[in-house]
C-alpha positions, 0 to 999 in steps of 0.5 A, a space after each residue: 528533487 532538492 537535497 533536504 528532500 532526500 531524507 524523507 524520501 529516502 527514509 519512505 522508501 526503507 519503511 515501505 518494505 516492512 509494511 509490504 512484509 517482504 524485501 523488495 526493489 526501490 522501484 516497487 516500493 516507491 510505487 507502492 508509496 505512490 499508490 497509496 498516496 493516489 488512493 488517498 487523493 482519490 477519495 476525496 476526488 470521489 474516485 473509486 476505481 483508483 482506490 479499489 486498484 490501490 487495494 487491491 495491489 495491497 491486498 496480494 501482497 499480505 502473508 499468509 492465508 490467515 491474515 487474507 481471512 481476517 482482512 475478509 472478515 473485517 471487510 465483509 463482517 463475517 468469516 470466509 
């Protein structure tokens, strides 16, 4: 990596727990950035196995029953 890239990288890494909802290690969130960037590439690659273990991946780690209901309810247009 050259050094003008750091601060993206850098600044990638310290958002990516605020949108996991939770303090986690470099690592994780630098695996996550890399799932969801997989998953993206994916679609156009017609992939949809790497999508839906993107979403998946995402999916666990959303607070709080609430937020699983309503993410299910806009998935599949009714209540759970």
């Amino acid at each position: 990596m050259y050094r003008s890239q750091i601060p993206i990288v850098e600044q990638a890494i310290e958002t990516a727990p605020l949108m996991l909802g939770s303090d986690r290690s470099r690592g994780y969130c630098l695996e996550m950035i890399c799932a969801d960037f997989l998953a993206g590439a994916n679609l156009e690659n017609e992939n949809p196995e790497v999508l839906l273990q993107s979403a998946l991946r995402f999916f666990k780690f959303l607070p709080g029953e609430e937020k699983k209901r309503t993410l299910l309810h806009r998935v599949t247009g009714k209540a759970s």
